[in-house]
Structure formats: structure tokens, C-alpha cells
C-alpha positions in Angstrom: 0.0 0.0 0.0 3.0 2.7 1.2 4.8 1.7 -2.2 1.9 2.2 -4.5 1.4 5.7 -2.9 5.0 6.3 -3.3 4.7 5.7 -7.2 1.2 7.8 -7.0 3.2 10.7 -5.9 6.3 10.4 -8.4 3.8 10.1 -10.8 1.6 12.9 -9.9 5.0 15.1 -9.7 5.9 17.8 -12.1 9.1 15.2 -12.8 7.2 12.6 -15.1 9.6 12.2 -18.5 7.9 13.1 -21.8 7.8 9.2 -22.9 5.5 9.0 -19.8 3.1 12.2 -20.4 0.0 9.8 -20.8 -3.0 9.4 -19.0 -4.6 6.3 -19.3 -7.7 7.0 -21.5 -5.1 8.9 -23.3 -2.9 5.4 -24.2 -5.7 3.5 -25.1 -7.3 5.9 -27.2 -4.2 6.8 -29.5 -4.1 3.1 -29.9 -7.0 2.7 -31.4 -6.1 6.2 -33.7 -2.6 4.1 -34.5 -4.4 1.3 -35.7 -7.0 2.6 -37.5 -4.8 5.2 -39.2 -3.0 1.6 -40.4 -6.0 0.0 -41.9 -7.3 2.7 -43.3 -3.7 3.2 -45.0 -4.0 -0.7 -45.7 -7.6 0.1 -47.4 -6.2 1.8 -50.1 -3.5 -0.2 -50.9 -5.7 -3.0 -51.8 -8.4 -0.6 -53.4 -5.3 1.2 -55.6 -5.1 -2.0 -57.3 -8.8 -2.5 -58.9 -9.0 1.2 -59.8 -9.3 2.2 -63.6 -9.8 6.3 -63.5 -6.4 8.1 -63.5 -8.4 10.7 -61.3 -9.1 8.3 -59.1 -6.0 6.8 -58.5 -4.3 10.5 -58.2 -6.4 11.3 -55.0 -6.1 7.9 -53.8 -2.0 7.6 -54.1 -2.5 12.1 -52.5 -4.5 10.9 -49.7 -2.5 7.7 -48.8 1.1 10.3 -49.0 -0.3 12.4 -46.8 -1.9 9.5 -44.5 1.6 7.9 -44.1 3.1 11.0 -42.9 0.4 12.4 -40.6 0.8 8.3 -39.0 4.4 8.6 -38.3 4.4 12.1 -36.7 1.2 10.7 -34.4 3.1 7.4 -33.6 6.6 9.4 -33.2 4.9 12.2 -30.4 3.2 9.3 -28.7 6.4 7.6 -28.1 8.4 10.8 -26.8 5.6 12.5 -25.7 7.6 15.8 -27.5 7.6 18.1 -30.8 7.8 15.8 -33.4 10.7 15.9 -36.0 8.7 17.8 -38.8 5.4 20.0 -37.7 1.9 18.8 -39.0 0.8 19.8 -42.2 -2.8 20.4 -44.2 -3.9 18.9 -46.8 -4.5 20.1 -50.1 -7.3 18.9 -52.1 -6.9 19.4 -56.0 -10.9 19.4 -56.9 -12.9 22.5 -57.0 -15.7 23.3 -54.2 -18.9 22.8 -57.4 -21.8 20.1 -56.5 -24.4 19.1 -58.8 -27.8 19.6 -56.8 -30.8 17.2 -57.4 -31.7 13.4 -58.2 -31.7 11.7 -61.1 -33.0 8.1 -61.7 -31.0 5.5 -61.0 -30.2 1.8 -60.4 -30.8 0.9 -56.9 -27.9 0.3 -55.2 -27.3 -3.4 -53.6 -24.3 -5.5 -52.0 -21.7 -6.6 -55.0 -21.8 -10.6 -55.2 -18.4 -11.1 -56.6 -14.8 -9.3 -56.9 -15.5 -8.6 -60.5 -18.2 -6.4 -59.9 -15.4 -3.9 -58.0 -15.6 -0.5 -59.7 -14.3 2.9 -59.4 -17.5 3.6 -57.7 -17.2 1.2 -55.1 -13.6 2.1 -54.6 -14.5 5.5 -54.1 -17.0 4.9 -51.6 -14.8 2.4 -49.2 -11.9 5.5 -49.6 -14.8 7.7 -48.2 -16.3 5.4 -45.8 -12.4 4.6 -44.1 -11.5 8.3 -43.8 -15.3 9.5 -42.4 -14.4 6.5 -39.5 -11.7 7.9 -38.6 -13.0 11.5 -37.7 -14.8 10.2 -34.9 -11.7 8.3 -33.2 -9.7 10.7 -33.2 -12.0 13.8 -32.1 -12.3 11.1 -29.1 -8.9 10.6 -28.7 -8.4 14.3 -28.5 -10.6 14.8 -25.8 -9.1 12.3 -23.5 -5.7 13.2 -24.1 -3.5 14.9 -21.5 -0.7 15.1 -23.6 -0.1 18.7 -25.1 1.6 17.7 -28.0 -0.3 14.7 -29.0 -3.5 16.2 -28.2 -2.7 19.2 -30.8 -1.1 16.1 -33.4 -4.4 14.7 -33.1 -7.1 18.2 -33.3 -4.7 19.4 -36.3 -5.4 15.8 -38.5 -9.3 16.2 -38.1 -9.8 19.1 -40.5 -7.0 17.0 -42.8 -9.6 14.1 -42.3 -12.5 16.6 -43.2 -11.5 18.2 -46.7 -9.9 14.5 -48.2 -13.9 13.4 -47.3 -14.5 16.4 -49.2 -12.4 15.5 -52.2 -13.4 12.5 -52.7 -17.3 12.9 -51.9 -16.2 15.9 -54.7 -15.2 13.3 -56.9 -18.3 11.1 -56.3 -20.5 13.4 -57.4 -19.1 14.8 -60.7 -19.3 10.9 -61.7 -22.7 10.4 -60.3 -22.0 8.7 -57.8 -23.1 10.9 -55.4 -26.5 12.8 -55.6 -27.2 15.7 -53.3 -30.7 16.6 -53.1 -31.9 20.1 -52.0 -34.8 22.0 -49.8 -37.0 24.1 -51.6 -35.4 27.5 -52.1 -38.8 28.7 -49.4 -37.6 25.8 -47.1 -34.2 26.8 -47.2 -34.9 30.5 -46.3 -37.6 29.6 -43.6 -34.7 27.5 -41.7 -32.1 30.1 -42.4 -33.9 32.7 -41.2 -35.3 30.7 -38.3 -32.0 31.5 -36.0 -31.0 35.0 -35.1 -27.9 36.5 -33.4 -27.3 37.1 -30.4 -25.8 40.1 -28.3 -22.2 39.9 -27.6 -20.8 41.9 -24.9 -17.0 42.6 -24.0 -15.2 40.7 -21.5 -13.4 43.7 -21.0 -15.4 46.7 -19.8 -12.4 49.5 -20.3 -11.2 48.3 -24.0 -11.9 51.1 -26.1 -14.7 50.6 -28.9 -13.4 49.8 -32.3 -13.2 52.7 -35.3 
């Protein structure tokens, strides 16, 4: 009982080394970011082999790059618990921001029944499906980590995590892949016009009022 207080205190003490920075929840939770991060990285090395669209395969072999890197900085600052060796980056998407609004008929969608029937549309969809899981781990992970630096490693690869969705849900629809469909223009402005702002006041009462 005295000893495990003992090792309570040391570790409680402002002396714990970096390697050590981890809380519990914190250890557990980067593991499952570490190993998701590798099958998701594992995903589109078996999907880069079925796909047939050059465009395709660009964002896939982008993505993946970027995937590796963001891993190895994440796994590096979980072992030291320090600045890892090269800061964080964002990711770059190389689509433009246009949708195509509305539905069109179309075949109803049901599970494939062979290999053969792999396309670049399936392909796209397990790429988006493997990055959208990952958001929710890793916001988690976030949250429970004590950490400073791997707690920042992990908020800075969500928005990463948010535009390659983006791409490649981009990408989707300009094949027809992926339909969005739209409100009403009077729905629309009903709901947008359903919130109003607020008043904000200073948390400073003696700054001066902007000019």
C-alpha cells in the first residue's frame, strides 16, 4: 500500500519524463487512432489496385502520402511524448468546391456478389467510408488526451480528415456517384432565417470601442 502511494506521488509530480506524459484514457485511445490510421492506410493499398480512373487513383496515391506521414508524426509524439521531427501539415485537395444539386433516376444500389463487380465507384465509396471513421476516433482521442503535443497532433489531422472526405465525396459526385438533393429554395430561407444573433458583450469593460 505505502509503495503504491510512493509511485502515485512520483507520478503525480511535475518530474514525469515526456515518454510517460499519458493518461490512461489517453494510451488506449491513440491506440485505437494508431491502428485505424494503419487499416485505413492498408484500405487503399488493396483498393489502388482494382481502380481504372487516372483521377481516381491521383487522389487515392495524394490521400495515402499524406496519410503515411500524418501516422508517423502521431506514432513518433506518442512515443516521446515531444515536438515531433517535422510539424503537422494540411492537406491540399486538388478538386474545386462545385456540387451538382438534385436526383436523377438511377439503379438501386445493392451489395456486390463477386470481386468482379469492383468499380471505381465502389472504390471511391470504401476510400470515403475509411476516412469519415476515422474523424470520430480521433476527435475522441483528442478529448481524452493529457498530452499537449499529441493532443494538438491529433485536433490538427481532423480538419485533414474533413477536406480529403471532401475531395473525394467531390469526386463522387461529378461521376454520379453521389447525388445531393436540396430544400426548396422557401424551405431553405424559412430555416435560415429561423435562428437570429445574439448580443455579444465585452469581457473587457475598459477596452476602447473599435473605429
Amino acid at each position: 500500500m505505502e509503495n503504491n502511494q510512493k509511485q502515485n506521488e512520483q507520478m503525480n509530480s511535475s518530474a514525469v519524463p515526456p515518454r510517460m506524459n499519458h493518461g490512461g484514457h489517453e494510451m488506449f485511445d491513440v491506440h485505437e487512432v494508431l491502428s485505424g490510421s494503419i487499416n485505413t492506410i492498408n484500405t487503399y493499398t488493396l483498393l489502388s489496385e482494382q481502380i481504372r480512373d487516372p483521377e481516381l487513383r491521383d487522389i487515392l496515391e495524394r490521400q495515402k502520402s499524406f496519410m503515411k506521414e500524418e501516422y508517423n508524426i502521431t506514432l513518433e509524439c506518442f512515443k516521446t511524448g515531444q515536438d515531433p521531427s517535422m510539424p503537422t501539415q494540411s492537406y491540399k485537395m486538388n478538386q474545386d468546391n462545385q456540387f451538382t444539386y438534385g436526383l436523377k433516376a438511377s439503379q438501386p444500389k445493392k451489395p456486390m456478389q463477386a470481386t468482379a463487380e469492383v468499380n471505381d465507384e465502389t472504390i471511391a465509396l470504401g476510400m470515403l467510408s475509411a476516412v469519415k471513421a476515422s474523424v470520430p476516433v480521433k476527435a475522441g482521442a483528442a478529448l481524452e488526451t493529457t498530452n499537449p503535443v499529441v493532443r494538438r497532433v491529433l485536433a490538427d489531422s481532423l480538419p485533414n480528415c474533413i477536406e480529403m472526405a471532401y475531395e473525394i465525396s467531390l469526386y463522387q459526385n461529378k461521376h454520379g456517384y453521389y447525388q445531393v438533393p436540396q430544400l426548396t429554395p422557401q424551405d431553405m430561407m424559412q430555416m435560415q432565417e429561423g435562428y437570429a444573433p445574439t448580443n455579444v458583450q465585452s469581457q473587457n469593460p475598459n477596452k476602447p470601442p473599435l473605429h
